[in-house]
N, C-alpha and C positions, 0 to 999 in steps of 0.2 A: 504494500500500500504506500509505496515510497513519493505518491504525488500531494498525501494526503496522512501527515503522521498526524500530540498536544498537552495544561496545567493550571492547578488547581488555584491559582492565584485569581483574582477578580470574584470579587461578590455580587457586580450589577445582577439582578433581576431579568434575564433579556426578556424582552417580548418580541416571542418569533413571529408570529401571525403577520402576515404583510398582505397588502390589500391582494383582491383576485386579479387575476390580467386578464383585460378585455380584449377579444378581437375585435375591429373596429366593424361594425353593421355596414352593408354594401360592397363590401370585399370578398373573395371569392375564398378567402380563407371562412372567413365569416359561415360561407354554402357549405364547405367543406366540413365545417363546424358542427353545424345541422344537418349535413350528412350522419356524419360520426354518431350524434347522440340517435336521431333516429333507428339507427343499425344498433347500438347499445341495445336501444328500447327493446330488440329480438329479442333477447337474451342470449343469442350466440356471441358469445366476446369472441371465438377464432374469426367467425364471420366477419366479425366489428372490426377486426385489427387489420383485414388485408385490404392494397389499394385498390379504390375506386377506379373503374374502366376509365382511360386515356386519362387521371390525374398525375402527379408532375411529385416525386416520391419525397423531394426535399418537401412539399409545400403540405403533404399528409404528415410526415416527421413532424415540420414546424406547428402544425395546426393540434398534434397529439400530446407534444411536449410540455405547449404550454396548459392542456386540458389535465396532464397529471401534475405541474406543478402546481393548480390549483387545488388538484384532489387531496394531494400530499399536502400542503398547508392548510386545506379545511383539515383533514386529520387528523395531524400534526396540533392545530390549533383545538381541538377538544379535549388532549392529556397534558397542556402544558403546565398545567401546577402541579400534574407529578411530577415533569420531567425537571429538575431543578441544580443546582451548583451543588446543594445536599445529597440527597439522590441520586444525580448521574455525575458524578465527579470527572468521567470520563464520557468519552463519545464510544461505546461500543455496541456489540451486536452479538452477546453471549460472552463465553471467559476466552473463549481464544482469537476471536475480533476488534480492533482497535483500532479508529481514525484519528489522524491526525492531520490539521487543516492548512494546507497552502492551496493560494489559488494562481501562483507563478506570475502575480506581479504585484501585489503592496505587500502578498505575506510569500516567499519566497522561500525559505526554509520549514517546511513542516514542526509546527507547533500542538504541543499537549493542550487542548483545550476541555470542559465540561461537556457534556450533550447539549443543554440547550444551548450555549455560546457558539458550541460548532455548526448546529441545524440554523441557527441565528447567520452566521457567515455565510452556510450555506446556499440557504433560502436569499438573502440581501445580493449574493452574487449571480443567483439565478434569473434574479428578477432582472439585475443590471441587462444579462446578456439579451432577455426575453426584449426588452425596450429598447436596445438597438440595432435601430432600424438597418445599419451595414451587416448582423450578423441573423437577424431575422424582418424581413422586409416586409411589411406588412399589404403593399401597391401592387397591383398587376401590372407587369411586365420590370418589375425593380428586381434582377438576378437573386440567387442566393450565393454567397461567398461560395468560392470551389470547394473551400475546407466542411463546408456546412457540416456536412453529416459525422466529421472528426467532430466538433464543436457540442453537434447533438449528445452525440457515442459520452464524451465528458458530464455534461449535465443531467444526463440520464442515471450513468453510471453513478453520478454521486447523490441524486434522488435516493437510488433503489435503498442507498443507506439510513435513509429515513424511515422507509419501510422493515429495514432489517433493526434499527433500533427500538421501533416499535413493539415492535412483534415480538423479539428477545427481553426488552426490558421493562417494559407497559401495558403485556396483553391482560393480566388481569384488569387494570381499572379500563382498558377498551369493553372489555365483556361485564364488569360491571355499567358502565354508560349506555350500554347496549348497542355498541357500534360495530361490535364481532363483525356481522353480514356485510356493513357497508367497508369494513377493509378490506374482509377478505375478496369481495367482490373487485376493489378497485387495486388491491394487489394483482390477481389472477388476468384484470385488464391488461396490466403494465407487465406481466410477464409475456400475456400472449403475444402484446405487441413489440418487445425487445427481443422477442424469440421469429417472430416473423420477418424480423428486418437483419437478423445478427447483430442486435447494438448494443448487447453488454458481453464482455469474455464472461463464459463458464464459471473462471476462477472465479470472478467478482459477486458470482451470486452465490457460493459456497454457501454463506451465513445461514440462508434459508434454502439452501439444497432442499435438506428433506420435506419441507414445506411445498416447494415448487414441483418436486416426484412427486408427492402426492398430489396436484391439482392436475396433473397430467394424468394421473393411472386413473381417478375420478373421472375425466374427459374420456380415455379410451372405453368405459365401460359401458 
């Protein structure tokens, strides 16, 4: 995890929750958008995850990414008074899991941080990327950088750790709030569709392997 090592120093309070990112209405991301939830509405998430006939595969990426990182900070934003500098002293995802936060330009060397301070960086740098307009274009006919889908592959890949923190260190009070169905649902989203596209390595979903076999052996049945 050498892109992303963190310490127990700072007592701020973070408050992770950051506003939802809108796609702007009239834009073809916008259709795209309302394609998506539509096809949810099936109940086939495999269905839901593949591209739409003659759509443009960066512009389903761009239009998915930002629909999970909404999912993940509504989520995120329902356990955050458990998740605390007390509490998660650390950012991990079981006992043999453990992020550490650089994002290769203000934090440069990977830092010990808390969980919420980390999903706090996390989340504040995703949003950044989400809002500009050179590395997500929100215009028809405005390119996507060549790099786009490197760009996605990152963002995603350090989402999924929100969901592996979750799940490893906060599933009980989810299942007490009664939120179980809606993660597990918006998990199994986000696998199908990183499984569809190959946008996370293997290694990086380890944490929740066995979690991820099983949503699969459930699907073949």
């Amino acid at each position: 995890m050498a892109d992303d090592r963190f310490n127990r120093s700072g007592s701020r309070s973070s408050k992770t929750f950051k506003p939802k990112k809108n796609i702007p209405e009239g834009t073809h991301q916008y259709d795209l958008m309302k394609h998506a939830a539509a096809t949810l509405g099936s109940g086939n998430l495999r269905l839901a995850v593949m591209l739409p006939d003659g759509e443009d595969q960066n512009e389903w990426v761009a239009v998915n990414t930002v629909d999970f990182f909404n999912q993940i900070n509504m989520l995120y934003g329902t356990i955050t008074e458990f998740c605390t500098e007390e509490s998660c002293p650390i950012m991990s995802a079981g006992p043999k899991y453990e992020y550490h936060w650089a994002d290769g330009q203000t934090v440069k060397k990977p830092i010990k941080c808390s969980a919420p301070k980390y999903i706090d960086y996390l989340m504040t740098w995703v949003q950044d990327q989400l809002d500009d307009e050179n590395l997500f274009p929100s215009k028809i006919g405005v390119p996507f950088p060549r790099n786009f889908l490197s760009i996605a592959k990152t963002i995603l890949k350090r989402l999924f750790r929100v969901y592996a923190h979750i799940y490893h260190q906060h599933f009980p009070e989810v299942v007490q709030l009664g939120e179980e169905a809606h993660l597990n649902t918006s998990f199994k989203h986000f696998i199908y569709f990183v499984q569809e596209f190959s946008l996370i390595d293997r290694r990086e979903l380890a944490p929740l392997q066995e979690l991820i076999d099983k949503l699969a052996n459930k699907e073949g049945r």
